[in-house]
C-alpha positions, 0 to 999 in steps of 0.5 A, spaced: 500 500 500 505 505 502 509 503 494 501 505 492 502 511 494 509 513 493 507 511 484 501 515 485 505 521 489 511 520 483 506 521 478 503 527 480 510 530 482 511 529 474 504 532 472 505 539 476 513 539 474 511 538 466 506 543 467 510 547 470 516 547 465 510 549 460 508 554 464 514 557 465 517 556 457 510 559 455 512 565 459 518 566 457 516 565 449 510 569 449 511 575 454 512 582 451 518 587 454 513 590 459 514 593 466 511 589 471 511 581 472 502 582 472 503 586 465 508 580 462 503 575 464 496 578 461 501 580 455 503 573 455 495 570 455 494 575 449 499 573 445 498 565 447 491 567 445 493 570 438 498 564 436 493 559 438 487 563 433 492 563 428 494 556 429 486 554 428 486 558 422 492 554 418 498 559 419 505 555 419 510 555 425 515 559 422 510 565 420 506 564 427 513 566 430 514 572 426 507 574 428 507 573 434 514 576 435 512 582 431 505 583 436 510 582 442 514 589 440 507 592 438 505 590 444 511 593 448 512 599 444 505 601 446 505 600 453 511 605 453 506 610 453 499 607 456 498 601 462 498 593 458 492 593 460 489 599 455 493 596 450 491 590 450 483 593 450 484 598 444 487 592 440 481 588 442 480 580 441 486 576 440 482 572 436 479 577 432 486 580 431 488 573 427 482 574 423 484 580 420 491 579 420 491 572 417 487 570 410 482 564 412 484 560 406 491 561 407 493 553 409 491 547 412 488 547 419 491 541 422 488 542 429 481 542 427 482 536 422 485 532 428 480 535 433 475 533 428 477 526 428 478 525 435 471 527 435 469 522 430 473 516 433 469 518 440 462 518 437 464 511 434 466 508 440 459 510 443 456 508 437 459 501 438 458 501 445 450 502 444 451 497 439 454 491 443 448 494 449 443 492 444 446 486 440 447 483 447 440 484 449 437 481 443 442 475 444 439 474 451 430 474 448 432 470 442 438 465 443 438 458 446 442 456 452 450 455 449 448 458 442 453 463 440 450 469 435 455 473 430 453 480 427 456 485 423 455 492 423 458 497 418 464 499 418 467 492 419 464 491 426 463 484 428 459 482 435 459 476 438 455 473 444 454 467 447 448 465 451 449 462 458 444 457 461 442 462 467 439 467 461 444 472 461 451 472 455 457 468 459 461 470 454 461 477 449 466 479 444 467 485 438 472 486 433 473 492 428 477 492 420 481 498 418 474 501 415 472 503 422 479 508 420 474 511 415 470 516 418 476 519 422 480 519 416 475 523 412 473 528 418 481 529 418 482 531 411 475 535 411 476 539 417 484 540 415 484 542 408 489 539 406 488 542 398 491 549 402 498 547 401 497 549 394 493 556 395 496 558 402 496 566 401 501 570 405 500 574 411 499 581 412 504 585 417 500 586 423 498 592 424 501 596 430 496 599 436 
């Protein structure tokens, strides 16, 4: 019991020193040279904010950091004149800011297409789930004691189920083929766009405050 708990204390300890050492790496990468530690955090969220958005909507790594780089300098040279915090007020949304500097169709968006198919694979597996509930439940009203049942579903799905002598399944199983990779594929490719590549537009300056 007392290893238990030294493996779930060692676990933990890692968790908080990995986020941690994000933290700390997205401070450092991400903050504007501004007075104050307060006004170098809500500088930090903002432009973690904006970096995010501009992900979202496709732009590459290296045209991130260039953007985000030149929106800490803005960022920094307004606040010589006015408090962090009305700078960040007068330039309004991060989000809508990415909007307005990057051209929707300028590349791929990996992240939506990889969020998409997280979702697809997380309603399949529901899907399949409520699927063997209800196999299983059909197998108990129609099958005889010891008979084994196998149905196919779409996408490559086989569920097998063998009924006991007491009216219950005593022994269940499901299997899946590559098609069950289909929809997520798909969802991946349509939400990522990856076509983009070869219409990918170049991004504006970012305008200053």
């Amino acid at each position: 019991m007392i290893s238990l708990w030294i493996v779930i204390a060692w676990l933990l300890g890692s968790v908080v020193i990995i986020a941690l050492v994000t933290l700390a790496i997205l401070f450092s990468s991400y903050r504007a040279r501004v007075p104050g530690f307060v006004s170098q955090v809500r500088s930090a969220r903002y432009v973690v904010a904006y970096d995010d958005a501009l992900q979202w909507l496709g732009v590459r790594y290296r045209e991130r950091e260039r953007l985000t780089g030149e929106l800490r300098a803005n960022i920094a040279a307004a606040a010589a004149d006015a408090p962090v915090t009305e700078v960040l007020e007068r330039m309004g949304s991060a989000k809508d800011l990415a909007r307005g500097v990057a051209a929707r169709r300028r590349g791929p968006t990996w992240m939506a297409g990889t969020a998409a198919a997280l979702a697809a694979v997380v309603a399949q597996v529901a899907a399949t789930i409520l699927m063997q509930l209800t196999f299983l439940a059909t197998v108990e009203k129609v099958a005889d004691p010891y008979e084994t049942v196998s149905v196919r579903a779409p996408l490559g799905l086989v569920f097998e189920g063998t009924l006991g002598d007491g009216g219950w399944v005593q022994a269940a199983s499901s299997t899946s083929s590559p098609a069950s990779l289909i929809l997520p594929a798909v969802a991946f490719i349509l939400f990522s766009r990856p076509w983009r590549l070869v219409t990918r537009r170049a991004a504006r300056p970012v305008p200053s405050s």
